[in-house]
C-alpha beads as a LAMMPS data file, in Angstrom:
LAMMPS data file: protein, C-alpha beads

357 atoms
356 bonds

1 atom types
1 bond types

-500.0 500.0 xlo xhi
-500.0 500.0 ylo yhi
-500.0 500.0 zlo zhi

Masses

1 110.0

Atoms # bond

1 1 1 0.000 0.000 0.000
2 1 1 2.720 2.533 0.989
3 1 1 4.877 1.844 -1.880
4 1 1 1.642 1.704 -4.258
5 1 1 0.968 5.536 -2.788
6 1 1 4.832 6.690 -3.527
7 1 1 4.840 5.342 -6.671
8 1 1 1.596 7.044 -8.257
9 1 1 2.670 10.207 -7.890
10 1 1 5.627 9.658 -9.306
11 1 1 4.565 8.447 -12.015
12 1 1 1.949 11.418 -12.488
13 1 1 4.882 13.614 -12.338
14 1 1 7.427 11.855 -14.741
15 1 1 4.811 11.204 -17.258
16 1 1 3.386 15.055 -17.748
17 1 1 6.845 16.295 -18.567
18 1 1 7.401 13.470 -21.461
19 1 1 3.328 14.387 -22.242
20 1 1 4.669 18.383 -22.651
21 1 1 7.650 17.397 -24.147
22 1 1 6.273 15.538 -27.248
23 1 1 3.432 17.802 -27.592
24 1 1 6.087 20.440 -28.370
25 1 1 7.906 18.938 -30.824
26 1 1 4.367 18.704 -32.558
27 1 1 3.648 21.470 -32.343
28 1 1 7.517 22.831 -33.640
29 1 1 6.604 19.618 -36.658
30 1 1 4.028 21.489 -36.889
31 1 1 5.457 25.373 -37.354
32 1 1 8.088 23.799 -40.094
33 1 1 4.963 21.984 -42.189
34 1 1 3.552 25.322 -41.882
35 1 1 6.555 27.799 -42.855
36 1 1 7.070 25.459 -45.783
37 1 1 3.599 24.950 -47.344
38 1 1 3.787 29.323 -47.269
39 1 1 6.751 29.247 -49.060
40 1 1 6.323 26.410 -51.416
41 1 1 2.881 27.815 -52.169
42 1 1 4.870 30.686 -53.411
43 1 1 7.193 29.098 -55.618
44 1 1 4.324 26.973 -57.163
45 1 1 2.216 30.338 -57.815
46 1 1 5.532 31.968 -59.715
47 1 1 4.959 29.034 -62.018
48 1 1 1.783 30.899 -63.415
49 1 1 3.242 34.085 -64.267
50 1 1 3.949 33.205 -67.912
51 1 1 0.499 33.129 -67.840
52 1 1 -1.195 34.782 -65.399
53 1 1 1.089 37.718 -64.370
54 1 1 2.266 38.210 -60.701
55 1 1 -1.592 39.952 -60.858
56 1 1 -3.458 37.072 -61.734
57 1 1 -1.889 35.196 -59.355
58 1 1 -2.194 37.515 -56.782
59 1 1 -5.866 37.910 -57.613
60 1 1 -6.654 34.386 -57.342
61 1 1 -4.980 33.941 -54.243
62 1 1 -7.209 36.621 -52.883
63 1 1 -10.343 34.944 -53.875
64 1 1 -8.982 31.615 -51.981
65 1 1 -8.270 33.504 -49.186
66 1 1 -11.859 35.224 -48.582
67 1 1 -13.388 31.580 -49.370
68 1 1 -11.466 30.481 -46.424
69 1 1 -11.825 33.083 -44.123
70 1 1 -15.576 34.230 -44.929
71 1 1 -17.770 31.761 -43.995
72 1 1 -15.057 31.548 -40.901
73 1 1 -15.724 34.588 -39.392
74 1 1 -18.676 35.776 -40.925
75 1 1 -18.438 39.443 -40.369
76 1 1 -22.280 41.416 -40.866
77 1 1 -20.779 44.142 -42.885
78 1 1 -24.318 46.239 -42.133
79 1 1 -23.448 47.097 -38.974
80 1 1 -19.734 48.205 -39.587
81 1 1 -19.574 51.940 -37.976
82 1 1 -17.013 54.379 -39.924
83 1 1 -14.303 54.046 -37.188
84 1 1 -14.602 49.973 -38.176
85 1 1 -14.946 50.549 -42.051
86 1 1 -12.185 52.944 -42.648
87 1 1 -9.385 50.846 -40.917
88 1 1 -11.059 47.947 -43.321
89 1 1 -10.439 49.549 -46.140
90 1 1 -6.932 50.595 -45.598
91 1 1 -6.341 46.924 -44.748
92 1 1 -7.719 45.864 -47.950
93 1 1 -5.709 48.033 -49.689
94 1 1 -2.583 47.170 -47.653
95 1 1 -3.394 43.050 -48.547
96 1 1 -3.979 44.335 -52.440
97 1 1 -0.522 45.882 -52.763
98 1 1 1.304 44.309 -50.213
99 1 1 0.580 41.003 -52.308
100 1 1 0.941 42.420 -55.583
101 1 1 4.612 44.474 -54.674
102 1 1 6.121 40.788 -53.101
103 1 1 4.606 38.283 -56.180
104 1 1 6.674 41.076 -58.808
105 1 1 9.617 41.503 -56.507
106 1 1 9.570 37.292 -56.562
107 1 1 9.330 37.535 -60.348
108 1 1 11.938 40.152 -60.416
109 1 1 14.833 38.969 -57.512
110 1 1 13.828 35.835 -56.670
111 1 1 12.141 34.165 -53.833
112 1 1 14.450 33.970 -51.477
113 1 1 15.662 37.985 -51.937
114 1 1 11.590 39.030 -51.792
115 1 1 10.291 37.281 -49.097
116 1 1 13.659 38.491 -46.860
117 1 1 13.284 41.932 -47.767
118 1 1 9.571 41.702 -46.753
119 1 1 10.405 40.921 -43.010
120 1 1 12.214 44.155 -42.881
121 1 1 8.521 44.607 -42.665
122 1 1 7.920 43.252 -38.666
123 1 1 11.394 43.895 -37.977
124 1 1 10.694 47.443 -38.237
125 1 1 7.693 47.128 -36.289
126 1 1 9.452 45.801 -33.356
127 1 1 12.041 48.121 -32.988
128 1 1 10.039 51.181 -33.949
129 1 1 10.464 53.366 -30.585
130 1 1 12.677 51.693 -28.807
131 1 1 15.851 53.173 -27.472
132 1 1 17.800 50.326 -25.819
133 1 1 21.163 49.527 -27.351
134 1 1 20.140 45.731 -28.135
135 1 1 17.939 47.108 -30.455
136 1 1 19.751 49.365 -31.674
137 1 1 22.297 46.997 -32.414
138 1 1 19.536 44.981 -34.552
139 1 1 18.923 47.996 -36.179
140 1 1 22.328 48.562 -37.435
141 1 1 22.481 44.676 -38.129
142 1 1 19.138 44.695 -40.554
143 1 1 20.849 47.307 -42.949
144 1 1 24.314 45.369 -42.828
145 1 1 22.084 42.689 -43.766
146 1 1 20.129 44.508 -46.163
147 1 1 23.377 45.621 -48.387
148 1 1 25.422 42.007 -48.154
149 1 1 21.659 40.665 -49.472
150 1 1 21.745 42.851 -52.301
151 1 1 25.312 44.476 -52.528
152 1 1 23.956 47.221 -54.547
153 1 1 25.847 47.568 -58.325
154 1 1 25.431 47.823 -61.685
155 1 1 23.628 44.631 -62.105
156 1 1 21.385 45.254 -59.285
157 1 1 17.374 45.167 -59.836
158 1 1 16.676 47.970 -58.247
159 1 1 13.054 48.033 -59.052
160 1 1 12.788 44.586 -57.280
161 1 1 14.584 45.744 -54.088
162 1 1 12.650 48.352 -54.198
163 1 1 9.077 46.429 -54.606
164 1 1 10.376 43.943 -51.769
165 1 1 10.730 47.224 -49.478
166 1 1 7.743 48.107 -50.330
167 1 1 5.451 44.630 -49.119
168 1 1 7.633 45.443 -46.192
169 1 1 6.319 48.316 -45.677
170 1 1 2.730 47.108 -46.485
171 1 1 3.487 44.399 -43.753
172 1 1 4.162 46.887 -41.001
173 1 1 0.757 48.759 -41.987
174 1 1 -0.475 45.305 -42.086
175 1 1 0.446 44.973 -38.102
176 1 1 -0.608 48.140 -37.317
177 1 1 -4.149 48.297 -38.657
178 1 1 -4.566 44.994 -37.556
179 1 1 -3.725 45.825 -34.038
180 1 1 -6.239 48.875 -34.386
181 1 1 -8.856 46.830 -35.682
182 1 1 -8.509 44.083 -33.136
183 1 1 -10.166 46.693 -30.726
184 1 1 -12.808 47.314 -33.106
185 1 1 -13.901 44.268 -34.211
186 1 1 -13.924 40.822 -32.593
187 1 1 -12.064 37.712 -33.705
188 1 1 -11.623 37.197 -37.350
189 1 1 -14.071 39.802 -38.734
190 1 1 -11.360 42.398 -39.622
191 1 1 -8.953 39.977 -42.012
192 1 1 -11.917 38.736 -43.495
193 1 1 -13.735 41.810 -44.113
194 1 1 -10.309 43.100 -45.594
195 1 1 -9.430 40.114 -47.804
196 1 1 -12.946 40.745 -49.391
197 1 1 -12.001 44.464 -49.669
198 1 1 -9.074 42.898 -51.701
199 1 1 -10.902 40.347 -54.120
200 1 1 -12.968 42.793 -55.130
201 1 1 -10.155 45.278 -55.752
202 1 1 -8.949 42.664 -58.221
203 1 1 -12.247 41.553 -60.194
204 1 1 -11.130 44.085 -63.195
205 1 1 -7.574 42.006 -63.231
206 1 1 -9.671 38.158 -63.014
207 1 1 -12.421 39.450 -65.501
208 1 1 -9.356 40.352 -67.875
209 1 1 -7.778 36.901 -68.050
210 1 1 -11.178 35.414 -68.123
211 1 1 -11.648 37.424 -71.486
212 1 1 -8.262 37.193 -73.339
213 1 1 -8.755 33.429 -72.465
214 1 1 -5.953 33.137 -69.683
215 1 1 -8.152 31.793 -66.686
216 1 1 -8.093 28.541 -67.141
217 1 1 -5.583 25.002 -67.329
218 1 1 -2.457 24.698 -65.479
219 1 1 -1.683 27.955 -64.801
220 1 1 -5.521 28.453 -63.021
221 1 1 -3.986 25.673 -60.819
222 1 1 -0.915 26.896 -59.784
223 1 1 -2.653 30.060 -58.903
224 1 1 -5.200 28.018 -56.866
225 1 1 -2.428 25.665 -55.413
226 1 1 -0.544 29.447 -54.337
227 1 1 -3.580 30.380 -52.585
228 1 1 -4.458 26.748 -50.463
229 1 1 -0.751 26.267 -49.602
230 1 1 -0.125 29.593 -48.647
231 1 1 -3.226 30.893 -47.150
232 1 1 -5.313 28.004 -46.247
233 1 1 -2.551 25.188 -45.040
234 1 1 -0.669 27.994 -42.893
235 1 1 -3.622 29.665 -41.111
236 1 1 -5.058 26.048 -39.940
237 1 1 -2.049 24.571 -39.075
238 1 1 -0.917 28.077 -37.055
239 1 1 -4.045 27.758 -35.266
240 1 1 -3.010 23.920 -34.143
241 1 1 0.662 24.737 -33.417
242 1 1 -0.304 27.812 -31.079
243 1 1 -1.811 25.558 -28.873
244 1 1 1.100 23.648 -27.572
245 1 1 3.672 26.444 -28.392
246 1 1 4.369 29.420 -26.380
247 1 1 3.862 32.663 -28.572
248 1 1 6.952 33.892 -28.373
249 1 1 8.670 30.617 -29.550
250 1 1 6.341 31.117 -32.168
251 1 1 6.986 34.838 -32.967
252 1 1 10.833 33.717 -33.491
253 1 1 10.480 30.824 -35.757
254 1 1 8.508 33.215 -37.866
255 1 1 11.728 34.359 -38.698
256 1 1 13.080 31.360 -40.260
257 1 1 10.836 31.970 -43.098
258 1 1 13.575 33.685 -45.020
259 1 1 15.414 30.802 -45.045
260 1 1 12.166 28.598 -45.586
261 1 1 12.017 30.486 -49.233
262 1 1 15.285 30.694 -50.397
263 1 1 15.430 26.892 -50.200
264 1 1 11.971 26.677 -51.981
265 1 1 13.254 28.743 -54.423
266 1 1 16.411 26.720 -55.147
267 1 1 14.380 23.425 -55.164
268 1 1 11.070 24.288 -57.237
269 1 1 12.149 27.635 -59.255
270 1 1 15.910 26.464 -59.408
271 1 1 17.074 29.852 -57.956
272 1 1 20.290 29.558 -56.596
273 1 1 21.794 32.175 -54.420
274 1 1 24.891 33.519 -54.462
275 1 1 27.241 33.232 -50.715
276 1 1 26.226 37.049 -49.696
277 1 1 22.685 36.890 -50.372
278 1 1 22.967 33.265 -48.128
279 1 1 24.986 35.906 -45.938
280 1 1 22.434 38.593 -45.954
281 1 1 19.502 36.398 -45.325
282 1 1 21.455 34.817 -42.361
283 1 1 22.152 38.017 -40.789
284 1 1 18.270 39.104 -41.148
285 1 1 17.017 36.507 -40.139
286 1 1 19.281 36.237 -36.980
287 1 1 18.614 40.195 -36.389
288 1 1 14.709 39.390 -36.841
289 1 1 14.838 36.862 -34.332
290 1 1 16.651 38.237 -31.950
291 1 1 14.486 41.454 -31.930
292 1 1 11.420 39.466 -31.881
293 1 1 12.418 37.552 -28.617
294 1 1 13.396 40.708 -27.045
295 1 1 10.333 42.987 -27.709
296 1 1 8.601 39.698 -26.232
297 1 1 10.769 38.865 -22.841
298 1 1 10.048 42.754 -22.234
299 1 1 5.888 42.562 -22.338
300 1 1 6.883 38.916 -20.398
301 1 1 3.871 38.626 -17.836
302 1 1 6.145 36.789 -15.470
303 1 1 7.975 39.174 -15.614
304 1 1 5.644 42.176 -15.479
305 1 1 4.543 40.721 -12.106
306 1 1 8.000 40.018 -10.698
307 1 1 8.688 43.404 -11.138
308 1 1 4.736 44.486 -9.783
309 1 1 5.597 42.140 -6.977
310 1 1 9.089 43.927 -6.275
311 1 1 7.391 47.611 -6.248
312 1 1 4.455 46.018 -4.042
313 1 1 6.611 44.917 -1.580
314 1 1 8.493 48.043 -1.535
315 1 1 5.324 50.092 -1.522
316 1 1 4.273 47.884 1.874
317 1 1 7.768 48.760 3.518
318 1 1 7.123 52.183 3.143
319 1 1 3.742 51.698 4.499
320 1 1 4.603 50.573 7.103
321 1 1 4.851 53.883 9.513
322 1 1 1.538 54.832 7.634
323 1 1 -2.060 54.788 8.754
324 1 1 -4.111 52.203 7.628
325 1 1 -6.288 54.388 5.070
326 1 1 -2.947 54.925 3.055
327 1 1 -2.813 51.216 2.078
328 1 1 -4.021 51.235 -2.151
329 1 1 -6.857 49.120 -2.586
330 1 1 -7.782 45.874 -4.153
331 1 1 -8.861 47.758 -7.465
332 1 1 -4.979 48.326 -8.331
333 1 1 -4.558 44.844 -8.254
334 1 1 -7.446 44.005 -10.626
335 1 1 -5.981 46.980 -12.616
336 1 1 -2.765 45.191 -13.247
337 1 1 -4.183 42.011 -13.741
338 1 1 -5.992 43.272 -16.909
339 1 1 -3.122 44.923 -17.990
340 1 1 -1.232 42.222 -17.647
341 1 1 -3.363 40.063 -19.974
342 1 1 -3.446 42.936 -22.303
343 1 1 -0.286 42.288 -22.547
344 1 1 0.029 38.989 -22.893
345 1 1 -2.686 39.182 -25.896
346 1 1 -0.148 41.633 -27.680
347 1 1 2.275 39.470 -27.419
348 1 1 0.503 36.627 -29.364
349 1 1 1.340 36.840 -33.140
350 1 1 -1.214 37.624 -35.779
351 1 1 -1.908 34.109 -37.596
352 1 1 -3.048 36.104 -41.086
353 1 1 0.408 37.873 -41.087
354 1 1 1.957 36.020 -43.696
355 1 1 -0.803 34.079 -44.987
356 1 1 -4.242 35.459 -44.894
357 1 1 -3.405 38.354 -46.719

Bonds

1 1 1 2
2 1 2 3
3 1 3 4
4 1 4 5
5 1 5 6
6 1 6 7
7 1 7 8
8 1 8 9
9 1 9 10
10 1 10 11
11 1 11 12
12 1 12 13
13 1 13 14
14 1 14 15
15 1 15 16
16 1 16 17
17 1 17 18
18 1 18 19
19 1 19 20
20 1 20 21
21 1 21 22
22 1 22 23
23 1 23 24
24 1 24 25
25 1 25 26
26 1 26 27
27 1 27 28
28 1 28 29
29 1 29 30
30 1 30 31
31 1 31 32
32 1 32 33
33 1 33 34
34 1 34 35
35 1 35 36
36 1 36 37
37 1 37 38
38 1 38 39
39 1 39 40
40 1 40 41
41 1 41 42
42 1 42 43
43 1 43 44
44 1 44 45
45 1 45 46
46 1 46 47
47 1 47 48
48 1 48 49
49 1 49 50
50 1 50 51
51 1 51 52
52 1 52 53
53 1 53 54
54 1 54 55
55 1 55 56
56 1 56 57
57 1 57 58
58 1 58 59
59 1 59 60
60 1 60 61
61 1 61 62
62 1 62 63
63 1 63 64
64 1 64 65
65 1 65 66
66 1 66 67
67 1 67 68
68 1 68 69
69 1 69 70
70 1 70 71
71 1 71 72
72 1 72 73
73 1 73 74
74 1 74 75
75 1 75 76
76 1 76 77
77 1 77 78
78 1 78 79
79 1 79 80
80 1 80 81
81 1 81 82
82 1 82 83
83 1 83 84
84 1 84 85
85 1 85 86
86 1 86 87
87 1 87 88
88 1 88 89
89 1 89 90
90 1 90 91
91 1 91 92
92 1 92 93
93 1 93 94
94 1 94 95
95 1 95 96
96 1 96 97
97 1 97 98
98 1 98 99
99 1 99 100
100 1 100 101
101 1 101 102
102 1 102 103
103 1 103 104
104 1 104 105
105 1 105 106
106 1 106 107
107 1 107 108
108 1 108 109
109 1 109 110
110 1 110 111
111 1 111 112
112 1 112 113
113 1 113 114
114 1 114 115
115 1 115 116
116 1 116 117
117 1 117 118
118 1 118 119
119 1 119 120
120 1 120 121
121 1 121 122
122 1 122 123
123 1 123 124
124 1 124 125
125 1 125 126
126 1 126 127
127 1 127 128
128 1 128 129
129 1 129 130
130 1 130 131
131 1 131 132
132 1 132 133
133 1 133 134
134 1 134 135
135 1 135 136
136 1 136 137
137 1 137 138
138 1 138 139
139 1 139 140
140 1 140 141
141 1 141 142
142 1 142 143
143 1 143 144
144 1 144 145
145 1 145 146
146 1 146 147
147 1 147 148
148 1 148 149
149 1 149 150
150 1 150 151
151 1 151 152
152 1 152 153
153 1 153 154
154 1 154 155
155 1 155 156
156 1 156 157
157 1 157 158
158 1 158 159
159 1 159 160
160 1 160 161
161 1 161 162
162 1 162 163
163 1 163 164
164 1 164 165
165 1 165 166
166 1 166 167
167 1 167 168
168 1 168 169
169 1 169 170
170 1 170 171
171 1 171 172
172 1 172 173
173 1 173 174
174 1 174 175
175 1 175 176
176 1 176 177
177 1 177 178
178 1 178 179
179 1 179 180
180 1 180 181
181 1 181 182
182 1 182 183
183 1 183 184
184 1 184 185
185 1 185 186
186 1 186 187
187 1 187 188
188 1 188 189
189 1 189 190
190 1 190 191
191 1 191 192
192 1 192 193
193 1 193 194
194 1 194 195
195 1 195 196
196 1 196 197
197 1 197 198
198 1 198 199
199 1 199 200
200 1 200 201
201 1 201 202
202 1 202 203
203 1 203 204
204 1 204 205
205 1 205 206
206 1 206 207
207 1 207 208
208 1 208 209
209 1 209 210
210 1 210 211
211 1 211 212
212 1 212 213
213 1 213 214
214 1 214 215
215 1 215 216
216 1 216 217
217 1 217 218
218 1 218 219
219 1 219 220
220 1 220 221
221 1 221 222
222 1 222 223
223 1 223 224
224 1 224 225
225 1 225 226
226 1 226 227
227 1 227 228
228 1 228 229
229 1 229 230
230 1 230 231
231 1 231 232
232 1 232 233
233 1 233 234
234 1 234 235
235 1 235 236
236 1 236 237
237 1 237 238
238 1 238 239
239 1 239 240
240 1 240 241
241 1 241 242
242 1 242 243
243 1 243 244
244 1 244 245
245 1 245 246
246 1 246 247
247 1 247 248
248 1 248 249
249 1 249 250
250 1 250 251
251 1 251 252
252 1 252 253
253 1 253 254
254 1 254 255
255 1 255 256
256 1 256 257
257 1 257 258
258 1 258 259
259 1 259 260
260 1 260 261
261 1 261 262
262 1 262 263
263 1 263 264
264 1 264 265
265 1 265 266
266 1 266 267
267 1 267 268
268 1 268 269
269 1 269 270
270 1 270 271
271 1 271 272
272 1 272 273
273 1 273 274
274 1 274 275
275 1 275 276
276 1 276 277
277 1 277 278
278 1 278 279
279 1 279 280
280 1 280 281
281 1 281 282
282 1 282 283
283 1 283 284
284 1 284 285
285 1 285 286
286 1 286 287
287 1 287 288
288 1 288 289
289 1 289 290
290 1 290 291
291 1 291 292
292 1 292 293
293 1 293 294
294 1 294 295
295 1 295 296
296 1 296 297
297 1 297 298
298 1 298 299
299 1 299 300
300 1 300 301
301 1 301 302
302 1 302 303
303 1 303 304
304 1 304 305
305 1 305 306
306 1 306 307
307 1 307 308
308 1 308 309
309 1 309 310
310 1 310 311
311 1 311 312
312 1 312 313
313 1 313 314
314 1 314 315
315 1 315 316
316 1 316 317
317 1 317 318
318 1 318 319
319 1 319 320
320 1 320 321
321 1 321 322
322 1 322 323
323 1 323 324
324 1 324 325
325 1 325 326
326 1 326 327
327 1 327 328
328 1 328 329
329 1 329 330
330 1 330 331
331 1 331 332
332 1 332 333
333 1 333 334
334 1 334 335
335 1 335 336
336 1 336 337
337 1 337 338
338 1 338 339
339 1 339 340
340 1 340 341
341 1 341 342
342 1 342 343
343 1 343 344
344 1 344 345
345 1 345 346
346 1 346 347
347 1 347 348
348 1 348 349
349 1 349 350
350 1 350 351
351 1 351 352
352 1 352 353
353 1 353 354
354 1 354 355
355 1 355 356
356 1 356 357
């Protein structure tokens, strides 16, 4: 009986940390099946641009998208106020040309040089107003990174770099509307509303093809291939990962991507980089990282309330010598807790980021 009672528990405890552990590496199996159905999806939809034009591809990836993501959220566009529609619109807008700059910067540079110059994007993002000298330092290190990617010269295409910078820039309104919108609108309405927004921005460029004859065969396929492997694959298997990974984990192997298409781009488009544009990526995507994890650990709700707990206690020695109607109230502490998962819920990437759109 006694050793029956010792043994239980023991058990209990030695089995939940094997239970945790193999749930993670699921859930990291399932972050790489992810990264690489985005980026393969990519390299499958350049396939159609004979055809279709970075456009048409672009367009039918948007109509994929708002068939997924639609009858998902099902957002009652009659009762959108102003302060909900305008931010829609911009986002649709953003989704339209961030797409559109990033599928002709892939036709353009390549895959692997488009999609890294697009997580300047984020990057930015992160280390917009902040003043400490780590990120400062990953400041410095994107635009080393930048000019070993593309080591500007004669042969450069600087109308690619240039439409890469720009879906990065799209991707940082992306963030920002979205984060604006998330206190307007509740769960999935916004990025659905928005890809709509988006299809129907490019109707003029399907009903085109559909007329010259260009909307159909294998090149209709690859388009529609782009759109489930890069919008559809991604945003359901984001949704399973995110349960067994912590968000920041997940925030950083978001910035693997990079690496994710340069290798699809090698294997399926037979793009082969040269060593300083394997150089640049690597220093990006090291510099994206490490920014990511930072800007996380600092909104860290451990360690928000270690350092509530340290200015409580401090608070209490100081309150000591002082009446008993000086001591703050319980409504503080209810206060911080909400903060506190306020901040926690910023800290949880947007799923749609790199896919919805």
């Amino acid at each position: 009986m006694t050793t029956e009672s010792t043994d239980r528990p023991a058990d209990r405890s030695g089995s939940a940390p094997a239970g945790e552990g193999r749930s993670m590496l699921r859930g990291i199996a399932t972050m790489i099946g992810s990264g690489t159905s985005n980026q393969v999806g990519a390299a499958v939809g350049a396939h159609a641009f004979g055809t279709l034009g970075p456009a048409g591809v672009v367009a039918v990836r948007q109509f994929v998208a708002a068939a997924v993501l639609w009858p998902a959220a099902r957002p009652d566009l009659r009762r959108f106020t102003w302060a909900q529609w305008w931010p829609t619109l911009l986002l649709g807008l953003v989704f339209a040309t961030m797409n559109l700059s990033l599928y002709t910067a892939i036709d353009r540079i390549g895959l692997g040089l488009a999609v890294t110059l697009e997580f300047l994007g984020p990057l930015a993002v992160a280390l917009a107003g902040s003043r400490t000298r780590l990120d400062l330092l990953c400041a410095a290190g994107a635009c080393v990174g930048v000019y070993v990617l593309v080591l500007p010269g004669p042969a450069s295409d600087y109308p690619g770099v240039a439409l890469g910078l720009l879906a990065a820039a799209c991707w940082a309104a992306y963030i920002l509307l979205n984060r604006l919108l998330g206190t307007r609108l509740p769960g999935l309405e916004a990025p659905a509303a928005a890809t709509l927004v988006s299809a129907t921005l490019y109707l003029p460029v399907a009903a085109t093809l559909l007329v010259r004859g260009h909307l159909h065969g294998t090149a209709l396929l690859y388009a529609v291939a782009a759109g489930v492997l890069s919008s559809v694959v991604p945003y359901a298997a984001d949704l399973v990962a995110l349960r067994t990974v912590p968000a920041r984990l997940f925030g950083v192997f978001m910035s693997v991507h990079p690496v994710l298409a340069a290798l699809a781009g090698t294997v399926i488009l037979g793009q082969l980089l040269d060593l300083h544009e394997w150089a640049g990526i690597a220093v990006i995507v090291t510099v994206n990282a490490v920014a990511v994890y930072s800007a996380s650990a600092s909104r860290d709700p451990v360690t928000s309330r270690g350092a509530r707990l340290g200015k409580r206690s401090t608070v209490r020695r100081r309150l000591r010598s002082t009446p008993p109607h000086g001591v703050p109230g319980r409504a503080g502490h209810h206060d911080g807790q909400r903060h506190e998962a306020a901040d926690e819920g910023q800290e949880m990437p947007r799923l749609d980021s790199a896919h919805a759109g």
